[in-house]
Structure formats: structure tokens, C-alpha cells
MDTraj code that builds the backbone (N, CA, C; nanometers):
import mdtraj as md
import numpy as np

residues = "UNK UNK UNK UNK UNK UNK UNK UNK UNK UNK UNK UNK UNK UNK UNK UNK UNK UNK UNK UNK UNK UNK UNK UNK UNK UNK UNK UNK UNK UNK UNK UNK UNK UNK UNK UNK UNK UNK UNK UNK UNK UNK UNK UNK UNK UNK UNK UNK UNK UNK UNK UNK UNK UNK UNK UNK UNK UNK UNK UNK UNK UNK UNK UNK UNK UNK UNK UNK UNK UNK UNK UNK UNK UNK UNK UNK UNK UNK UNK UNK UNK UNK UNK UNK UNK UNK UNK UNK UNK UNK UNK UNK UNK UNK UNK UNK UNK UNK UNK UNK UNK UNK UNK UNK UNK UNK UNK UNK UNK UNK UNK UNK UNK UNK UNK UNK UNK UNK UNK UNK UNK UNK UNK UNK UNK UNK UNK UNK UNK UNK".split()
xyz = np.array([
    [-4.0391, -5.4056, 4.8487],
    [-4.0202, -5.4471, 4.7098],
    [-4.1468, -5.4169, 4.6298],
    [-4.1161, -5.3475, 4.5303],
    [-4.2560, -5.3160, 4.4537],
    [-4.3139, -5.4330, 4.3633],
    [-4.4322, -5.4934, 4.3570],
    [-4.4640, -5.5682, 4.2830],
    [-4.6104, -5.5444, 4.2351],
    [-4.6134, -5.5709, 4.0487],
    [-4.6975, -5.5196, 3.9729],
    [-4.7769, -5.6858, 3.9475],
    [-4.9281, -5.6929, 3.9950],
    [-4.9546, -5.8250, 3.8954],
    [-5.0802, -5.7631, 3.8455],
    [-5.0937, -5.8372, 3.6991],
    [-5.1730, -5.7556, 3.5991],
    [-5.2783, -5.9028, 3.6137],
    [-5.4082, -5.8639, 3.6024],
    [-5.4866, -5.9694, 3.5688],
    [-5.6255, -5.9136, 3.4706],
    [-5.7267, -6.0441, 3.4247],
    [-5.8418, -5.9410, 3.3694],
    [-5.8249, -6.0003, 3.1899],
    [-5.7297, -6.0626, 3.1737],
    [-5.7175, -6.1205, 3.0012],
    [-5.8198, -6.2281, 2.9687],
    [-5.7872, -6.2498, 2.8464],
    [-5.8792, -6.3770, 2.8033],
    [-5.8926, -6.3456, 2.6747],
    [-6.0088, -6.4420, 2.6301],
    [-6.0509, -6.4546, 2.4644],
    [-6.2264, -6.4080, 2.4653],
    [-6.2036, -6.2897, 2.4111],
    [-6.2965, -6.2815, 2.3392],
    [-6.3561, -6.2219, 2.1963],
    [-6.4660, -6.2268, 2.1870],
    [-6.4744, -6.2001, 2.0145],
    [-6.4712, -6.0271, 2.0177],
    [-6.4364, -5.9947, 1.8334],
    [-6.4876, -5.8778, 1.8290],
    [-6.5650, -5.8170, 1.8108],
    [-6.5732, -5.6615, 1.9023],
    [-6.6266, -5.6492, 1.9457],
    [-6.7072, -5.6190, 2.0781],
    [-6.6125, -5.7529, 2.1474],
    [-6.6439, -5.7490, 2.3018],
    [-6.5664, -5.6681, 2.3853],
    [-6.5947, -5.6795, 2.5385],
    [-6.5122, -5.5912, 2.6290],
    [-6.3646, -5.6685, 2.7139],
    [-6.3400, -5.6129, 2.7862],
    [-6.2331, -5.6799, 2.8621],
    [-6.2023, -5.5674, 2.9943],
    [-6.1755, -5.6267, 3.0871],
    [-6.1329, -5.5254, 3.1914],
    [-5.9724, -5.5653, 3.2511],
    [-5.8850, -5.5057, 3.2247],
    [-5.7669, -5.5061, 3.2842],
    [-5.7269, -5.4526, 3.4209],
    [-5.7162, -5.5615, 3.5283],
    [-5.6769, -5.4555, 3.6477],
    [-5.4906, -5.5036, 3.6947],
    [-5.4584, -5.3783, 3.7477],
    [-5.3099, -5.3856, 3.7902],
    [-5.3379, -5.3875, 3.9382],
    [-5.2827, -5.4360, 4.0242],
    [-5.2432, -5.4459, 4.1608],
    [-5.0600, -5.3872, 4.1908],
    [-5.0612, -5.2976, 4.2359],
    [-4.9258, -5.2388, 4.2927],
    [-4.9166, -5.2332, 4.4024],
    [-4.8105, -5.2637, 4.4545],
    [-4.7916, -5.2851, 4.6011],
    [-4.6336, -5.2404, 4.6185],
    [-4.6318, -5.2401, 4.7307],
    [-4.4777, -5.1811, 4.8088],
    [-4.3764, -5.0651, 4.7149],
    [-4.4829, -4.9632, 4.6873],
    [-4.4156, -4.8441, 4.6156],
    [-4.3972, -4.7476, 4.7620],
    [-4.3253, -4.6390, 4.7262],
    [-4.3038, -4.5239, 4.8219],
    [-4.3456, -4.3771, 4.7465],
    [-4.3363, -4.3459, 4.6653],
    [-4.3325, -4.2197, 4.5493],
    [-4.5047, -4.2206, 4.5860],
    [-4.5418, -4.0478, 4.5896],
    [-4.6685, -4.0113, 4.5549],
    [-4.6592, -3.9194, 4.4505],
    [-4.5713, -3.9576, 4.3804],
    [-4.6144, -3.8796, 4.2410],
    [-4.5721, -4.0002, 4.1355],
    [-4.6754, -4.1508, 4.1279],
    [-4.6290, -4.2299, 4.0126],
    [-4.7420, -4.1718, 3.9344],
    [-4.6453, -4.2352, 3.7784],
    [-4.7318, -4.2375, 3.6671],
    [-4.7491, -4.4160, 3.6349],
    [-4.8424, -4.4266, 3.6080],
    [-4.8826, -4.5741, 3.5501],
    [-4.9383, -4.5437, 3.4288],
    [-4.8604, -4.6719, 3.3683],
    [-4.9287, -4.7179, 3.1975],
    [-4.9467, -4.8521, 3.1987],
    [-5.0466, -4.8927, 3.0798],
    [-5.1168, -4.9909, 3.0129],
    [-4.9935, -5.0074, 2.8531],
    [-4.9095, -5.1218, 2.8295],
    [-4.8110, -5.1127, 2.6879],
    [-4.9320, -5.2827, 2.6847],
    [-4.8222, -5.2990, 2.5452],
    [-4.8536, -5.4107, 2.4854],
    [-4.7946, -5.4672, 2.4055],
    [-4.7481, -5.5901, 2.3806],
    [-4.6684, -5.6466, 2.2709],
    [-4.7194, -5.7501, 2.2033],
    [-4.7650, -5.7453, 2.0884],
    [-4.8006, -5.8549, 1.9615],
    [-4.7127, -5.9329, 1.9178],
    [-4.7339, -6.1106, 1.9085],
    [-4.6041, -6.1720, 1.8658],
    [-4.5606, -6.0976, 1.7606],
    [-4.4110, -6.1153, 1.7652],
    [-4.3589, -6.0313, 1.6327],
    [-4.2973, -5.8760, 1.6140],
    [-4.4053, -5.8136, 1.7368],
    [-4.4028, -5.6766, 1.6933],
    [-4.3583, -5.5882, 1.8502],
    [-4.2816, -5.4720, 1.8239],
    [-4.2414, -5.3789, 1.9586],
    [-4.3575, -5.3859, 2.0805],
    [-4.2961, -5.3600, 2.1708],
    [-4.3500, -5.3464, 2.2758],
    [-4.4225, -5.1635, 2.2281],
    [-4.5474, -5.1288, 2.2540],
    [-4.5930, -5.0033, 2.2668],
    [-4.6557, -4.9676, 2.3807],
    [-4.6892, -4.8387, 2.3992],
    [-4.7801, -4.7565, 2.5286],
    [-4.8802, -4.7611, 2.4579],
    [-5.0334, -4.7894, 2.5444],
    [-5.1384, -4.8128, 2.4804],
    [-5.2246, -4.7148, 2.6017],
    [-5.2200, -4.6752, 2.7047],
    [-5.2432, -4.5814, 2.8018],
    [-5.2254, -4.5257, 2.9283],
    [-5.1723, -4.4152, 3.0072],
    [-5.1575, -4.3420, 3.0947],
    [-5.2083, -4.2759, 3.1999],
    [-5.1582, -4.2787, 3.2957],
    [-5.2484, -4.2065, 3.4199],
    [-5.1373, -4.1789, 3.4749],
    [-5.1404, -4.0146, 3.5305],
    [-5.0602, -3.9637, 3.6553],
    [-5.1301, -3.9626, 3.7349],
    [-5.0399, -3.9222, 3.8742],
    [-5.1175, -3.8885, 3.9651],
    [-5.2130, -3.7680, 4.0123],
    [-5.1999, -3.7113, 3.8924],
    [-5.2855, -3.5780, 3.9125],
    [-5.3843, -3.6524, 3.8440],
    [-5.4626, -3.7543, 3.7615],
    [-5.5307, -3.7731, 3.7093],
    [-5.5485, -3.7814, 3.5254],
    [-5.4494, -3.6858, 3.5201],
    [-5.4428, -3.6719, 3.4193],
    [-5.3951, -3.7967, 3.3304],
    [-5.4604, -3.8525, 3.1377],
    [-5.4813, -3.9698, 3.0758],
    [-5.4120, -3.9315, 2.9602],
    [-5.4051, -3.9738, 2.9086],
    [-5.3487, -3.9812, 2.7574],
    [-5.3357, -4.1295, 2.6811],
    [-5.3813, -4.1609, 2.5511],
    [-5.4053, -4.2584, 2.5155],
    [-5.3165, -4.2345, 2.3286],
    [-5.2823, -4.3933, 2.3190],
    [-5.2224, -4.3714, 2.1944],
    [-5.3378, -4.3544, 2.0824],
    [-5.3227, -4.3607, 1.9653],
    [-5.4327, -4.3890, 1.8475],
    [-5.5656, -4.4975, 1.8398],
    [-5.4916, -4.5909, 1.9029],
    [-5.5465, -4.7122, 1.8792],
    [-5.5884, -4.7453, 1.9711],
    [-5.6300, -4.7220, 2.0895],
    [-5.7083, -4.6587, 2.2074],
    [-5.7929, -4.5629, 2.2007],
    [-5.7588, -4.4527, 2.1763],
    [-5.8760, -4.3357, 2.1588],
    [-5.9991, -4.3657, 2.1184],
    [-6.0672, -4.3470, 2.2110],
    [-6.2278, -4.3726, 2.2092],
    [-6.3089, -4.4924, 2.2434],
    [-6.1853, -4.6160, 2.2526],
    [-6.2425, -4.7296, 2.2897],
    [-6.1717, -4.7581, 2.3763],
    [-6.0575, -4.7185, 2.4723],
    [-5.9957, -4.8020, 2.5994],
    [-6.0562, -4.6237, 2.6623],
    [-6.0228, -4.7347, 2.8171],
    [-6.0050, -4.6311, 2.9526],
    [-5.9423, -4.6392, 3.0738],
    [-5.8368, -4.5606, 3.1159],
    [-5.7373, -4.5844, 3.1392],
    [-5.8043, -4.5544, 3.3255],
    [-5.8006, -4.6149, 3.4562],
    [-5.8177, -4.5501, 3.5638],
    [-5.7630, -4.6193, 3.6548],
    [-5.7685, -4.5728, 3.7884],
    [-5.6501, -4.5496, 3.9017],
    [-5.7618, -4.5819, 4.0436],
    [-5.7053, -4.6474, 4.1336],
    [-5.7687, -4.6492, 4.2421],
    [-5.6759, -4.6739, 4.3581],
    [-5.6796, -4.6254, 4.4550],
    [-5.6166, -4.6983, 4.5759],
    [-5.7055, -4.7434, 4.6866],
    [-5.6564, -4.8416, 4.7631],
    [-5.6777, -4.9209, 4.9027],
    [-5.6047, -4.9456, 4.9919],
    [-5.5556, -4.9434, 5.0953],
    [-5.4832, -5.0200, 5.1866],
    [-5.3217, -5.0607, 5.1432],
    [-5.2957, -4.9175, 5.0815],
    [-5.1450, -4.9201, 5.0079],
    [-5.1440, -5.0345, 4.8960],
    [-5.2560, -5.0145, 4.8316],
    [-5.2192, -5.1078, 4.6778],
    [-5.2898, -4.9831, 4.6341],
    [-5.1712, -4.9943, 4.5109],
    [-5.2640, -4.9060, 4.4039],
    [-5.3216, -4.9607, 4.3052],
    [-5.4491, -4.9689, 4.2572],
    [-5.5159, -5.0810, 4.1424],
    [-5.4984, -4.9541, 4.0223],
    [-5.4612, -5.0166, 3.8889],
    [-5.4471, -4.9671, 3.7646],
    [-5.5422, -5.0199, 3.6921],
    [-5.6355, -5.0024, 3.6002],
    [-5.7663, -5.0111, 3.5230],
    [-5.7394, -4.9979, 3.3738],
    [-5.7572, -5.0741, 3.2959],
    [-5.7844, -5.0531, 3.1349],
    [-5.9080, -5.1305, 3.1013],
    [-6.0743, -5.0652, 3.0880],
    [-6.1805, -5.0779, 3.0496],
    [-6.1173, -5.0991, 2.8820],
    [-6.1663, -5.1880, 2.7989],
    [-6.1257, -5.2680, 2.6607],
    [-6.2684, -5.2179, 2.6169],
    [-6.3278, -5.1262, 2.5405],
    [-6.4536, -5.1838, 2.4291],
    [-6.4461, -5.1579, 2.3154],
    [-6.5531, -5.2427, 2.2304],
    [-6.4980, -5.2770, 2.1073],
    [-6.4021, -5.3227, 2.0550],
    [-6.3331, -5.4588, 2.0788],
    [-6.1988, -5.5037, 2.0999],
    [-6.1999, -5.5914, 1.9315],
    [-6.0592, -5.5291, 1.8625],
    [-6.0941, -5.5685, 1.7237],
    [-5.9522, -5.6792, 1.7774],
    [-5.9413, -5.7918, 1.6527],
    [-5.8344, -5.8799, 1.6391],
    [-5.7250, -5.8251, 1.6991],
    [-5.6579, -5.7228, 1.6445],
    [-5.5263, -5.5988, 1.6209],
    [-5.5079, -5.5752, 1.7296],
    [-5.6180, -5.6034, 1.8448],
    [-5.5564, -5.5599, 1.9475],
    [-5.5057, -5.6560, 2.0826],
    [-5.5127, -5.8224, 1.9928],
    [-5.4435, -5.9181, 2.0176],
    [-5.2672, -5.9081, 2.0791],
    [-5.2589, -5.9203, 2.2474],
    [-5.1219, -5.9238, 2.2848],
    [-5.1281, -5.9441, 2.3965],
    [-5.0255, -5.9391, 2.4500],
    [-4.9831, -5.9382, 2.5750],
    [-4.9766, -5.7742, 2.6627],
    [-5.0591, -5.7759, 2.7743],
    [-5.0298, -5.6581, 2.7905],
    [-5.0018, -5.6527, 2.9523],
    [-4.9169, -5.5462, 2.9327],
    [-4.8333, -5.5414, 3.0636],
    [-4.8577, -5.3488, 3.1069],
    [-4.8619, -5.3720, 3.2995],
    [-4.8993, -5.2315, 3.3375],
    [-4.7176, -5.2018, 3.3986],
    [-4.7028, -5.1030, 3.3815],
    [-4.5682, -5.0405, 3.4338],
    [-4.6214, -4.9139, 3.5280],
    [-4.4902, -4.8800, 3.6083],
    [-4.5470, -4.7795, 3.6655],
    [-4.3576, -4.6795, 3.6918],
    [-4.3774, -4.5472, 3.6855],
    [-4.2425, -4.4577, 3.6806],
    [-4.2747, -4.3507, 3.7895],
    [-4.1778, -4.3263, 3.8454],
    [-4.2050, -4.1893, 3.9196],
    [-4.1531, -4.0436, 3.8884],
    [-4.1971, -3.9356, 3.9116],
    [-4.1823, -3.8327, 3.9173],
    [-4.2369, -3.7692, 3.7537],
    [-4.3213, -3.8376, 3.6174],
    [-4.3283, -3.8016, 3.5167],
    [-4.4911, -3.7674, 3.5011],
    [-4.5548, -3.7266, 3.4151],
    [-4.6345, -3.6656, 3.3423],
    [-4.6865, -3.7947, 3.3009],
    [-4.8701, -3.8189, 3.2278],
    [-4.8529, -3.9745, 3.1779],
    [-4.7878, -3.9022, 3.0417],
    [-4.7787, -3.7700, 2.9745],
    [-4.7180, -3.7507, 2.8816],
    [-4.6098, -3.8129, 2.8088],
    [-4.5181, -3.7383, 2.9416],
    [-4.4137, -3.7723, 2.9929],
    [-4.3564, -3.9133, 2.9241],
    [-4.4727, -3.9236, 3.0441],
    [-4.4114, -4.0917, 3.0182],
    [-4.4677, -4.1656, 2.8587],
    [-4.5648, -4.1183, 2.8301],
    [-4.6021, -4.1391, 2.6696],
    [-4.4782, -4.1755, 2.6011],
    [-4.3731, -4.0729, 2.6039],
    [-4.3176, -4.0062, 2.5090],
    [-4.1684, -4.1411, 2.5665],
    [-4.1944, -4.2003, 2.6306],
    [-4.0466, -4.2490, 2.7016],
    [-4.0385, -4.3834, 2.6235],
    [-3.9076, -4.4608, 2.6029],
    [-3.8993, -4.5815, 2.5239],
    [-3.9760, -4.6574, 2.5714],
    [-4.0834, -4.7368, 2.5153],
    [-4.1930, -4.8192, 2.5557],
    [-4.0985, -4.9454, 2.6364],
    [-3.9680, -4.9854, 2.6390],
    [-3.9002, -5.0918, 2.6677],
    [-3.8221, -5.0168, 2.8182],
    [-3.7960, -4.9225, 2.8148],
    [-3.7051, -4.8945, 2.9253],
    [-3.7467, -4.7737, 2.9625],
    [-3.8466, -4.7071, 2.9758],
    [-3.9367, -4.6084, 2.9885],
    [-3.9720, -4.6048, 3.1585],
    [-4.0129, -4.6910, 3.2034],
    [-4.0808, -4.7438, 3.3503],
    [-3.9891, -4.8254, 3.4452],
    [-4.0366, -4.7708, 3.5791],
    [-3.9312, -4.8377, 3.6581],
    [-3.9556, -4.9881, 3.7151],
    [-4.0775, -5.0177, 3.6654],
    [-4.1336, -5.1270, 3.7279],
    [-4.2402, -5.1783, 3.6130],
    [-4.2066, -5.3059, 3.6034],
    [-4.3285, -5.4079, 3.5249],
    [-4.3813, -5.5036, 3.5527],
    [-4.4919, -5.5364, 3.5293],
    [-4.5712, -5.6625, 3.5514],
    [-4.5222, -5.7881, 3.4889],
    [-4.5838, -5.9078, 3.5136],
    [-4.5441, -5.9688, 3.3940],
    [-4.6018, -5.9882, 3.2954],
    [-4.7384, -5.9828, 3.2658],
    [-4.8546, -5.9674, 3.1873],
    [-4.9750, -6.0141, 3.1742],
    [-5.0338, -6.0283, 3.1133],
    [-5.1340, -6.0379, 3.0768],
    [-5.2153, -6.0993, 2.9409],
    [-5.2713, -6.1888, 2.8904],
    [-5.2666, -6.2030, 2.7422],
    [-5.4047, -6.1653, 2.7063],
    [-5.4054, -6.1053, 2.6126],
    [-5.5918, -6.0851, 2.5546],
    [-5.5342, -6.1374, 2.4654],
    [-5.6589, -6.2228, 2.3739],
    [-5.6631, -6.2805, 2.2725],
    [-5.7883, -6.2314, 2.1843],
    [-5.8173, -6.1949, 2.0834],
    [-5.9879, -6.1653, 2.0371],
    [-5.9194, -6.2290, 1.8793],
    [-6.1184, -6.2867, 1.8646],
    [-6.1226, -6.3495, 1.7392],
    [-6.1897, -6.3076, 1.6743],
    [-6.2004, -6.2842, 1.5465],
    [-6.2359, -6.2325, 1.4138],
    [-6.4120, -6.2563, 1.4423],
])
top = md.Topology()
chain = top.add_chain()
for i, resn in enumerate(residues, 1):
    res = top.add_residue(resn, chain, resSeq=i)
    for name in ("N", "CA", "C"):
        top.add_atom(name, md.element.get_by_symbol(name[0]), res)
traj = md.Trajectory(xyz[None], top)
């Protein structure tokens, strides 16, 4: 059974950092893609960043230049990474790591942020204050 737990949230000001890690366990596929989404009360679920297994990243707008998206394995867990700096209000949510097989993180960029991934966490909350 595959199971995603996301940890690494909290409150802090802006400005500050945050480190998001994913723990994956009981997958079979060596070609996943994993993403970093997020949902703000109120507002859609979005992709906020990507990793295939070739390495390859891709990040939305509002990421670029200040998140970082990375990948590690151990002992059949795969750990998923989102380095946070410079963390403004806006980027206040809940954030959840998914993971899909056989796609591109393009790919998977491009896929409905809600039904896009075959597997989700349950989340995560960052909070940052003004």
C-alpha cells in the first residue's frame, strides 16, 4: 500500500524559511514523478513543484527562485523535499506532496492539480505572518 506523509509546516514570519519533507513508502514504479500542490482557504488546489525521476524540476511562478524542489531515497522510502525561502503571507496553505507514474514533472505540471496524481498525502499546513 503506498503511503505519502508530508511533514516540516509551521508558522513563520516573512521572509523566513521552511523545509517540507515527504516520506513515500510501498510504491513499485521506477519511473515516479513527485509534486509539492497547495491549497489556500478559499482557493483551488495548485502545483507549486516537480521532480521526475530523471531529475528533472519545474516550478510554477510563484516558486521560481525561492522554493526547491528535491528527491532522495533510503531503504525503499522515497523522501520528497520543498526548501521554502523567503516565504511571503500568499504563500499561506496547506500543502500536500503527490506522487504519479510513468510522467514528465512537466507532464505532470500540466495535469489537473485535483486528479492529476495517483497518490496523496494528507498535508501539511504553513502558516506565515505579515
Amino acid at each position: 500500500q503506498v503511503k505519502l506523509v508530508e511533514s516540516g509546516g509551521g508558522s513563520v514570519q516573512a521572509g523566513g524559511s521552511l523545509r517540507l519533507s515527504c516520506a513515500v513508502s510501498g510504491f513499485t514504479s521506477n519511473s515516479l514523478c513527485m509534486g509539492w500542490f497547495r491549497q489556500a482557504p478559499g482557493k483551488d488546489r495548485e502545483g507549486v513543484a516537480f521532480i521526475d525521476n530523471k531529475g528533472l524540476t519545474t516550478y510554477s511562478d510563484s516558486a521560481k527562485g525561492r522554493f526547491t524542489v528535491s528527491q532522495d531515497n533510503a531503504e525503499n522510502i522515497l523522501y520528497l523535499y520543498l526548501q521554502m525561502n523567503n516565504l511571503k503571507p500568499e504563500d499561506t496553505a496547506m500543502y500536500y506532496c503527490g506522487i504519479v507514474a510513468g510522467v514528465t514533472a512537466i507532464q505532470a505540471r500540466d495535469r489537473d492539480p485535483d486528479y492529476g496524481m495517483d497518490h496523496w498525502g494528507n498535508g501539511t499546513l504553513v502558516t506565515i505572518s505579515a
